[in-house]
N, C-alpha and C positions, 0 to 999 in steps of 0.2 A: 191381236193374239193375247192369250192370257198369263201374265206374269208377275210372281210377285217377289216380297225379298228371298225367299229359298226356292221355290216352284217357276221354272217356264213353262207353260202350255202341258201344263200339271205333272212334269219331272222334275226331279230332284236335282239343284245346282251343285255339279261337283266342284271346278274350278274355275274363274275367269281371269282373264288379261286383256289389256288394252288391245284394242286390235291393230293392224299393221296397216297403213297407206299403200295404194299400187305404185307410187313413189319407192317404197321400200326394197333396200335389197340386201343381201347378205353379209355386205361389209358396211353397210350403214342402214341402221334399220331406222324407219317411221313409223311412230302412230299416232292415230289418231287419240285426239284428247277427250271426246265424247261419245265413241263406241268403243264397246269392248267383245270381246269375243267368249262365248258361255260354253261350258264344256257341261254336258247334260248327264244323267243316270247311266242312259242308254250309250253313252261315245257319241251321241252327235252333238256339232254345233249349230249354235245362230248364235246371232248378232244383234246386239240390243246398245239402246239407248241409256246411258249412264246417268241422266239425270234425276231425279229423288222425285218418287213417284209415277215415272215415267214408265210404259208398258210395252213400248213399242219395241217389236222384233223383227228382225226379216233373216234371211238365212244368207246374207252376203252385205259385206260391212258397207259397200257402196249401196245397199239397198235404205241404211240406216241415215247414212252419210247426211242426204238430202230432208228427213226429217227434222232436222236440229234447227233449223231458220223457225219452226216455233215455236224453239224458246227463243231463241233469239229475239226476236218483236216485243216479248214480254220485259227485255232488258234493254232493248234499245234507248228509252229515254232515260233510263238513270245511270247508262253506264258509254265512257267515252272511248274511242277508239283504242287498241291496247297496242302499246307498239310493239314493233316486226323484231324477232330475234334474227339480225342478218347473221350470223355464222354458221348457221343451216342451208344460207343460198349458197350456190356458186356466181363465181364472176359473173356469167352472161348474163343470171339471174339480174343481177345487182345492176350491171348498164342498163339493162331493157328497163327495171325500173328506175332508175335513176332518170334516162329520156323518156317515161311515161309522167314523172315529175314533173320533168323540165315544161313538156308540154300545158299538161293540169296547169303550173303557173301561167304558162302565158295565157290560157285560155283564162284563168283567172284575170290576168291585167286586165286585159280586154274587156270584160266584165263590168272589172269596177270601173273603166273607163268610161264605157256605157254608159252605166246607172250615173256617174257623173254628171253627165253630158245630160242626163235626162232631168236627174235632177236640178240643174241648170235653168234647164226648158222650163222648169214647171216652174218652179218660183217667178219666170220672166211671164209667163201662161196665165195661174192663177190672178194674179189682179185684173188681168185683160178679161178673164171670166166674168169674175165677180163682177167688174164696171158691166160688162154685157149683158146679165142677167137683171140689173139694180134696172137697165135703160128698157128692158123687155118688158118689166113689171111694169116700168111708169106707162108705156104703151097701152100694156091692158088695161091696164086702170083707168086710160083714157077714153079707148074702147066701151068698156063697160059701161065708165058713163054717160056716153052719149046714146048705148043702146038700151 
């Protein structure tokens, strides 16, 4: 769709605001941090994308929502995970992640137990290689020269 800094889909922007999460509700409102909601010439809205340069519109904030993972990609390597504001979870919020951590760790131990263990292997592996390839070659070479 066609949009620029005054113009949506060639109307005049009259006001916008961030738009509201389906999370949200009358006594505690959400929004989101990346769409905003456009109020047009005409009274109607859509729903656009807040980043600088960006054009993209759809006429429901959930339609924008899913857009945003490309920028994202484009910031992936220079930028590190930004942490979690918890006093916007509630409690059961906070358990279920707290045991989706707990998990993540041990799944991590195990991991590096793993790669341990392998790494182990291979250091004990590698020279047994090495000597068996050094004994392969002498073999060819002895092949060869007798044919």
């Amino acid at each position: 769709m066609n949009a620029t800094k005054d113009t949506i889909n060639g109307l005049k922007v009259i006001a916008w605001e961030y738009a509201e999460t389906p999370r949200s509700k009358p006594t505690d409102r959400r929004y989101y941090e990346e769409v905003i909601k456009v109020l047009l010439e005409d009274n109607s809205e859509v729903f656009a994308c807040i980043w600088q340069g960006c054009e993209f519109t759809r006429d429901s904030a959930s339609g924008v929502w899913p857009h945003l993972k490309v920028h994202k990609r484009k910031d992936k390597k220079t930028s590190s995970a930004s942490p979690v504001n918890v006093s916007d979870l509630s409690v059961s919020e906070l358990i279920g992640r707290a045991q989706q951590a707990e998990t993540y760790r041990s799944q991590r131990d195990v991991a590096v137990r793993e790669l341990q263990k392998a790494t182990k292997e291979l250091a004990e592996w590698k020279p047994r290689a090495k000597a068996a390839e050094k004994q392969i070659q002498t073999i060819r070479s002895a092949f060869s020269a007798v044919a």
